[in-house]
C-alpha positions in Angstrom: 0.0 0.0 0.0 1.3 3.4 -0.7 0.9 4.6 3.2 2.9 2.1 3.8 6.0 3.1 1.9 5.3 7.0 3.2 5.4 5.8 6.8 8.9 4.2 5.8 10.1 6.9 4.2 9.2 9.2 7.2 11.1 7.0 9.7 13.8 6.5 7.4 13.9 10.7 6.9 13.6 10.7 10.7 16.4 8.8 11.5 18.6 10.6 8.6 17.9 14.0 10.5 18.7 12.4 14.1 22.0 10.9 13.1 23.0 14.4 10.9 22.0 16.7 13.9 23.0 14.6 16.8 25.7 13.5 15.8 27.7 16.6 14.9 29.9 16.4 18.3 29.2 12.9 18.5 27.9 12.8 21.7 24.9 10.9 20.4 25.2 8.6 17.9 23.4 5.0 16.6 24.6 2.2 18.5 27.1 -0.1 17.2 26.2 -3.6 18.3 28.1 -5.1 20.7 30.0 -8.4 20.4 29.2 -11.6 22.5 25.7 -12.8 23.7 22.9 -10.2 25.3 22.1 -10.0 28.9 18.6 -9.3 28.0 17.5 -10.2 24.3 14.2 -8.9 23.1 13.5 -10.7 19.5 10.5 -9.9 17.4 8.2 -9.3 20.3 4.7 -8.0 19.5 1.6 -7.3 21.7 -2.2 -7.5 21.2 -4.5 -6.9 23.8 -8.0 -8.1 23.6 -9.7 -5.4 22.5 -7.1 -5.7 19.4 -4.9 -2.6 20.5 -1.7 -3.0 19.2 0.4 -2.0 21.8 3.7 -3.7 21.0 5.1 -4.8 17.0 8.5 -6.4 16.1 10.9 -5.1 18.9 14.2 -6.1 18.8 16.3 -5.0 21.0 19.7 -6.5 23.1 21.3 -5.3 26.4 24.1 -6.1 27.8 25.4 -6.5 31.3 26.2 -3.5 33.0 24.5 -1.2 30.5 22.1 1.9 31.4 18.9 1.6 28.9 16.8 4.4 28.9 13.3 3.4 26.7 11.9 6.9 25.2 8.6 7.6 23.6 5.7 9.1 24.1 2.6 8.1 26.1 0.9 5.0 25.2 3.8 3.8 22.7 4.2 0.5 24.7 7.1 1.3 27.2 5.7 -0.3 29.8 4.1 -3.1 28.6 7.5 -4.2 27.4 8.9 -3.5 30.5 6.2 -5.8 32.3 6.9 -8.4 29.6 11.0 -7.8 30.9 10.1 -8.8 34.2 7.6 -11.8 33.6 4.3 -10.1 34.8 2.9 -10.6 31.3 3.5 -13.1 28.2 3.7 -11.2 24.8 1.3 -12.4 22.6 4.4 -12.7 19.7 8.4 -12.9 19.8 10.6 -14.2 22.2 12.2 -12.6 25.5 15.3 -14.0 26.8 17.4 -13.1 29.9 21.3 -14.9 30.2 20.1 -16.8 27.6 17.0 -18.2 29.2 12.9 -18.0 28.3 11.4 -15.5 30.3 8.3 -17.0 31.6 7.5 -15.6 34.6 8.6 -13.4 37.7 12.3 -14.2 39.5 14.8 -13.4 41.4 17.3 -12.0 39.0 14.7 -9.2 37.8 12.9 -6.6 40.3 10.8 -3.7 39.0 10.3 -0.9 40.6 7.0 0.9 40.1 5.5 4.9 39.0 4.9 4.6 42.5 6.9 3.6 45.8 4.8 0.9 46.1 5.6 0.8 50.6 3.8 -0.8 52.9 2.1 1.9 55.1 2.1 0.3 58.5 6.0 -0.8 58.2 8.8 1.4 58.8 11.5 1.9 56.2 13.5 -0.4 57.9 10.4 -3.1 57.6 9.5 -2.2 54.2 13.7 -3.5 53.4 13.9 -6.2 55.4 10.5 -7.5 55.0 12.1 -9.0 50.7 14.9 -10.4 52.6 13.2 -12.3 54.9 11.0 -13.6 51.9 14.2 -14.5 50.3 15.2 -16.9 53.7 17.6 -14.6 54.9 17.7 -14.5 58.8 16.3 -11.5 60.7 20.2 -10.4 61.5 21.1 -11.0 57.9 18.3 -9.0 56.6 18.9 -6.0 58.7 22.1 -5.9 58.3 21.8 -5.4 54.6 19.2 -3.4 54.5 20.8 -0.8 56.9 23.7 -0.8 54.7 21.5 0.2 51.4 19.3 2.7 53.7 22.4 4.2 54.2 23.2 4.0 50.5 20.3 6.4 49.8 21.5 8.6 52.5 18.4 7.5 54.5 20.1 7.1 57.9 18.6 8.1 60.7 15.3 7.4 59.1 14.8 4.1 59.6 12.5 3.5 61.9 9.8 6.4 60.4 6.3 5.5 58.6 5.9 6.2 54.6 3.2 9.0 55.5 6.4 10.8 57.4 8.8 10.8 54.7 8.5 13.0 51.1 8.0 11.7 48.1 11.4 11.5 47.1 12.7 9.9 50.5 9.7 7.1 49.9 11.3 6.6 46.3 15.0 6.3 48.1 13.2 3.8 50.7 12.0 1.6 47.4 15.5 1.7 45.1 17.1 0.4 48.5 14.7 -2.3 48.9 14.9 -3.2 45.5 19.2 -2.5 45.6 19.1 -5.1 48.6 17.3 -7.6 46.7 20.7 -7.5 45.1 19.0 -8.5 41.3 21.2 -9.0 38.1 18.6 -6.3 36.1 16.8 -3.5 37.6 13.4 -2.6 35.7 12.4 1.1 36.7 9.1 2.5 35.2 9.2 6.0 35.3 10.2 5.9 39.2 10.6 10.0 39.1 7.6 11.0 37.1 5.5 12.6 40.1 8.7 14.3 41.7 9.2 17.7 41.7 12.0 19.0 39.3 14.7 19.6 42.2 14.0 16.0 43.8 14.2 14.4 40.1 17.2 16.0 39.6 18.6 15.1 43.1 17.7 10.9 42.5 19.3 11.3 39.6 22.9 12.2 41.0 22.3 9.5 43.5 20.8 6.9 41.0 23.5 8.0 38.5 26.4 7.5 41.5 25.2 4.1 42.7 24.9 2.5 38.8 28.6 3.7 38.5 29.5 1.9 42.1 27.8 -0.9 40.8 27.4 -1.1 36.9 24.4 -3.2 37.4 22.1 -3.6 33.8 19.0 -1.1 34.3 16.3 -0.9 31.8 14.8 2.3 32.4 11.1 3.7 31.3 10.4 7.8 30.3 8.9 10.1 27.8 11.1 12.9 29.6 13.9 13.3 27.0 16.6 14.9 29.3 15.9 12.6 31.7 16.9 9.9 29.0 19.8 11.3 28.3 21.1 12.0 32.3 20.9 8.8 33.0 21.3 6.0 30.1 24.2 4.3 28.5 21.9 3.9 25.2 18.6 5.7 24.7 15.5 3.8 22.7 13.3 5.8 21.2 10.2 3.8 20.1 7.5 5.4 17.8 4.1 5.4 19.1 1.1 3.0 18.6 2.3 0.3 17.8 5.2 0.7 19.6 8.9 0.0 17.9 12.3 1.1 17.9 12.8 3.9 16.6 16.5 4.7 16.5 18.8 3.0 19.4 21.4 6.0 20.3 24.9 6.0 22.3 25.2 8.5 24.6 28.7 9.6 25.2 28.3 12.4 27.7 31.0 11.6 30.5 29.5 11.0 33.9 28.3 12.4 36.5 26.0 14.1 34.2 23.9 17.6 34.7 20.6 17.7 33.5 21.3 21.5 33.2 24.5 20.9 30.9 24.7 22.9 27.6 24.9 19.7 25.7 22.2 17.6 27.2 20.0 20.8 26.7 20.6 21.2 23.2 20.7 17.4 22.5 17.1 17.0 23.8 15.9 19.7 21.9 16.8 18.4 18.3 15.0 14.9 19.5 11.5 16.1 20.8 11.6 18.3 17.4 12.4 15.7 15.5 10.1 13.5 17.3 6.9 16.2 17.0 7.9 16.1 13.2 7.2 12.6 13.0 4.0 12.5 14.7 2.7 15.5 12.7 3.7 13.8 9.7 2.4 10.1 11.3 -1.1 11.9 12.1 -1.8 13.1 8.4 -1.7 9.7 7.6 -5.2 8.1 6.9 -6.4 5.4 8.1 -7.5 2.2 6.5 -11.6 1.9 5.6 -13.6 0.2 7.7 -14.3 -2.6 5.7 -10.7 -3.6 5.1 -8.9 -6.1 6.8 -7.0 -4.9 9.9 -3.5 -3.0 9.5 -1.2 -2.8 12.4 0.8 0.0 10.6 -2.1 1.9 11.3 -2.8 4.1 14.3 -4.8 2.0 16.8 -6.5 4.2 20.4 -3.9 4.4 22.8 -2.3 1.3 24.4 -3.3 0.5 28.1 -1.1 -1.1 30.4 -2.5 -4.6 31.7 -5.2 -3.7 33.8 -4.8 -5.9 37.0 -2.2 -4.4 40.0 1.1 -5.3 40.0 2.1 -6.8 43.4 3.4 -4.2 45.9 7.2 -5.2 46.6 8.5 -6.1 42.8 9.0 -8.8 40.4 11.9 -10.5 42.0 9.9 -12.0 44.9 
């Protein structure tokens, strides 16, 4: 169909743009893939839900250990539904997910997501809300404190430990669930937008400690936005997936040295160039007509928005 070959050509003009205007310092530029076998391998997957929104068509995408994966796109592109397919909360409906090489088919304890929201039980204190994973895990009661003091004190929570979530800010509730979920002590970390309801100076703040431990530790973090500079703060590589259905877009490098500034002259003018690149292509993706009626279905059309699954994730993350 000749929509077909537009939308191409679009993405294709898209990308062109992106790797001509990014790339001029080379601070950004498309990722070279890596040698040697994926930590996380994401192959063809697709997603249907039942009410036949397409929320999810061929994604490939590869990460390896110790990398920093920010996904970026807009609002109902898919980002979290893969990220729930990551962590084994939900089976794609096509393609194959693989993590060190095995089938993900389900929650475990090398993967723990951390949700949009802190996700703390309200009648523990943040001590209890660490420990309470550990214990779950068999560690003893002396075992489990012990290391969840020593992540509480990682976040520069100490002192806190034996307050209630309704006495802490929003920000100290989010550093009360990245130490739970650093104690856990999980081979990939899945965040979905953990900063989104944060005001700008507390954002800013977790990502300078977020940024400080992933370079103590170098642990693989796939990370979920549709802020841009946050993207490029914090990631190694930065996805950008096209909206409905969602897909890869281009797969950039960042090569900003670290720590980073979200303020920096270059991470300004970087994210800049991508959301007007990115409002190109959905001006130019909305004059696109859809398919009649009567025809069969066309997943390179645009579908209504995608929904995340609708049942509640469970409070303390996948790993458990």
């Amino acid at each position: 169909m000749p929509w077909v070959h537009i939308g191409r050509a679009m993405w294709s003009d898209l990308g062109q743009r992106l790797r001509e205007r990014l790339g001029a310092k080379r601070l950004l530029v498309p990722s070279v893939r890596r040698a040697g076998p994926a930590k996380i391998a994401v192959k063809r997957v697709a997603h249907t839900f039942r009410n036949e929104v397409v929320a999810l068509k061929d994604v490939d995408i590869d990460v390896h250990h110790g990398e920093f994966v920010c996904l970026l796109g807009p609002s109902g592109c898919g980002k979290s539904t893969l990220l729930y397919a990551l962590a084994g909360l939900m089976t794609p409906s096509g393609g194959h997910i693989t993590v060190d090489g095995e089938e993900v088919s389900g929650p475990g304890p090398d993967r723990v997501l951390m949700f949009q929201e802190a996700a703390l039980f309200p009648w523990q204190t943040v001590l209890q809300n660490c420990t309470f994973p550990l214990r779950a895990r068999g560690l003893s009661r002396r075992e489990a404190d012990g290391r969840a003091r020593e992540f509480i004190y990682l976040v520069q929570l100490s002192g806190f430990e034996d307050l209630l979530p309704h006495q802490l800010s929003g920000g100290m509730r989010m550093r009360v669930s990245l130490a739970r979920a650093l104690a856990l002590d999980p081979s990939v970390l899945l965040m979905d937008e953990p900063f989104g309801a944060l005001d700008a100076q507390t954002r800013s703040q977790m990502h300078e400690l977020l940024q400080s431990i992933w370079m103590r530790d170098r642990k693989t973090v796939v990370f979920v936005t549709h802020n841009v500079r946050e993207a490029l703060v914090l990631g190694d590589r930065v996805i950008v997936m096209a909206g409905r259905p969602g897909r890869v877009l281009q797969d950039l490098e960042v090569r900003i040295p670290r720590p980073r500034d979200p303020d920096d002259e270059d991470i300004v003018a970087l994210s800049r160039r991508i959301r007007d690149a990115l409002g190109r292509a959905q001006a130019a993706s909305s004059e696109t007509p859809p398919p009649l009626a009567k025809e069969p279905r066309d997943e390179t059309a645009d579908p209504v928005p995608a929904r995340i699954p609708d049942r509640s994730p469970p409070p303390v993350g996948a790993g458990l």
